[in-house]
C-alpha positions in Angstrom: -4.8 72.1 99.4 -2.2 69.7 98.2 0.3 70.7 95.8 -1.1 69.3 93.0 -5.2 69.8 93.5 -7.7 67.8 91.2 -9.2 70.5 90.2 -8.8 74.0 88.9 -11.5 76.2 88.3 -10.4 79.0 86.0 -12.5 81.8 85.8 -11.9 85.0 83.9 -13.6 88.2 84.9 -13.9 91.7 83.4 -16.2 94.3 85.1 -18.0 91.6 87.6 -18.6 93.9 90.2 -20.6 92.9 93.0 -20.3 89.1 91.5 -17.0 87.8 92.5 -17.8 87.2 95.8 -20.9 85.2 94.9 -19.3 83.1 92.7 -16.4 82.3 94.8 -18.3 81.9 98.0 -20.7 79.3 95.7 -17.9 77.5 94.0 -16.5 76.4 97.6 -20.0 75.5 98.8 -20.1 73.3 96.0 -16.9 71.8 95.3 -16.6 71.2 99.2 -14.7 67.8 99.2 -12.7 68.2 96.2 -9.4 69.0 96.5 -9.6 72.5 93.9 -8.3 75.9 93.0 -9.9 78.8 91.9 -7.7 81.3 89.3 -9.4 83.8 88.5 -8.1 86.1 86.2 -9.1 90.1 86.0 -8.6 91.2 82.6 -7.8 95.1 83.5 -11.1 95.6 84.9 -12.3 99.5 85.0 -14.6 98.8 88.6 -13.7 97.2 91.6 -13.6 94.0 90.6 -9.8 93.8 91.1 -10.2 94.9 94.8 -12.9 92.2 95.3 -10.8 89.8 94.4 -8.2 90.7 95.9 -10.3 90.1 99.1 -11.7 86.8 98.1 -8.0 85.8 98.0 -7.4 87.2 101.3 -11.1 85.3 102.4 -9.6 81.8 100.8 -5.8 82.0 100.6 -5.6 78.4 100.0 -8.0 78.0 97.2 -7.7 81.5 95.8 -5.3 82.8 92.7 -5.5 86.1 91.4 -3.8 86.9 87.8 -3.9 90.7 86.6 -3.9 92.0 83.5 -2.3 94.8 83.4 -3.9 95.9 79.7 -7.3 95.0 78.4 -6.3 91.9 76.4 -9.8 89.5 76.3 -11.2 86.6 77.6 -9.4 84.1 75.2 -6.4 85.5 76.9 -7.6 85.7 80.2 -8.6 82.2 79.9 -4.9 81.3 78.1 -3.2 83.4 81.3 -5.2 81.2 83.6 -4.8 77.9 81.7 -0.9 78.7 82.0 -1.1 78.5 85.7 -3.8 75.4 86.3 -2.5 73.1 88.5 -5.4 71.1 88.3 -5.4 67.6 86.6 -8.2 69.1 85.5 -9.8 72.4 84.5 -13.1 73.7 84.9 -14.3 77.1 82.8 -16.7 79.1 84.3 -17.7 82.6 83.6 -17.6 85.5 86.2 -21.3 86.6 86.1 -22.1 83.8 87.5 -24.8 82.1 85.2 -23.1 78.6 85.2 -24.2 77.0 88.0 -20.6 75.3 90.2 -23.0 72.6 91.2 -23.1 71.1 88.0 -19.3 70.9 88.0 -19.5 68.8 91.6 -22.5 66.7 90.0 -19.9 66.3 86.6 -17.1 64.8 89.3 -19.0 62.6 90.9 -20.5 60.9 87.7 -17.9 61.1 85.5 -14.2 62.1 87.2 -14.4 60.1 90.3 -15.2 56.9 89.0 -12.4 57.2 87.4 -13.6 58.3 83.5 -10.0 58.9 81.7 -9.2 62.5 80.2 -10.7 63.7 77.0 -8.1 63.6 74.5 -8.3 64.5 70.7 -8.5 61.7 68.3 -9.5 59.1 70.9 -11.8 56.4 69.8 -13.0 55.0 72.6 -14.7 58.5 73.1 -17.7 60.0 71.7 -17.0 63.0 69.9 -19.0 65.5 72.0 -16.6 64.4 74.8 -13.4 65.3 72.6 -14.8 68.5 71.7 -15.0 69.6 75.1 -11.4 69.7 75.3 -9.5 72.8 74.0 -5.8 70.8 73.8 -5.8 72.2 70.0 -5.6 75.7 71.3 -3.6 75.0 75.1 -2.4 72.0 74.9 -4.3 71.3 78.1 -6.1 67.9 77.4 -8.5 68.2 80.5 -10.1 71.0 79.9 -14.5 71.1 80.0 -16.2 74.4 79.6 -19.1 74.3 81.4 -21.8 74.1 78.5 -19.7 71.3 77.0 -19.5 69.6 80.0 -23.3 69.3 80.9 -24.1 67.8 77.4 -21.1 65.3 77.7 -22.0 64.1 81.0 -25.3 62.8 79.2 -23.4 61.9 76.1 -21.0 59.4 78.3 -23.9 58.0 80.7 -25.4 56.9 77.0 -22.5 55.7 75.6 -21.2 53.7 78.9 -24.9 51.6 78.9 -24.7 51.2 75.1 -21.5 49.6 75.4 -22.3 47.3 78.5 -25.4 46.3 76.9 
């Protein structure tokens, strides 16, 4: 992984026992050919989810970050810790149980992200305003930021605005 990846895919977990292998094991099948990070973040979870991902970082020690909370503190700051140490140019959210699907994030990259689509930013106008709504820069000032269900209806939002402007 290069210094800087493309990529990072922040996850925060509390109590995902028995999922954080799955999720990490899918993410790289997915994502294989993008240069990413996963940072997962375990917000003082009471199972074993801190020693599972403590393996997974052992299993992937390129691609693998582990934060620890050391007190119960949420996921907004679970997903503030992990946000603090993105490398990415660009930030995935995903949630620990594992009901977004990491294949939607590699069909996101190669539609809108590799051909170059430029970063969501408030206030833009050349934009639609789903697109600028993904981002969280208000609250992170990270301006490259697409949770996963804002992602999914932006990806349709830009293919629509992209043909109504080349028409």
């Amino acid at each position: 992984m290069a210094n800087t990846p493309a990529l990072s895919v922040l996850i925060p977990f509390f109590n995902e026992e028995g999922n954080v292998h799955p999720v990490i094991d899918e993410i790289h099948a997915a994502l294989a050919g993008i240069d990413f990070e996963i940072i997962c973040v375990n917000d003082c979870s009471a199972d074993a989810t801190s020693m599972e991902l403590a393996e997974a970082k052992a299993r992937h020690p390129h691609t693998v970050v582990v934060l620890n909370h050391v007190a119960r503190r949420g996921k907004s700051a679970a997903l503030f810790s992990g946000l603090r140490s993105a490398r990415g140019e660009w930030v995935q959210l995903l949630d620990g149980d594992g009901q977004n699907d990491p294949h939607d994030t590699a069909r996101l990259w190669a539609e809108i992200i590799a051909p170059g689509a430029p970063a969501p930013r408030r206030g833009s106008a050349s934009l639609p305003a789903s697109v600028t709504a993904a981002t969280i820069q208000a609250s992170s000032g990270y301006s490259r930021v697409w949770p996963m269900a804002c992602a999914v209806s932006c990806c349709a939002t830009m293919r629509q605005t992209q043909a109504v402007a080349g028409s």
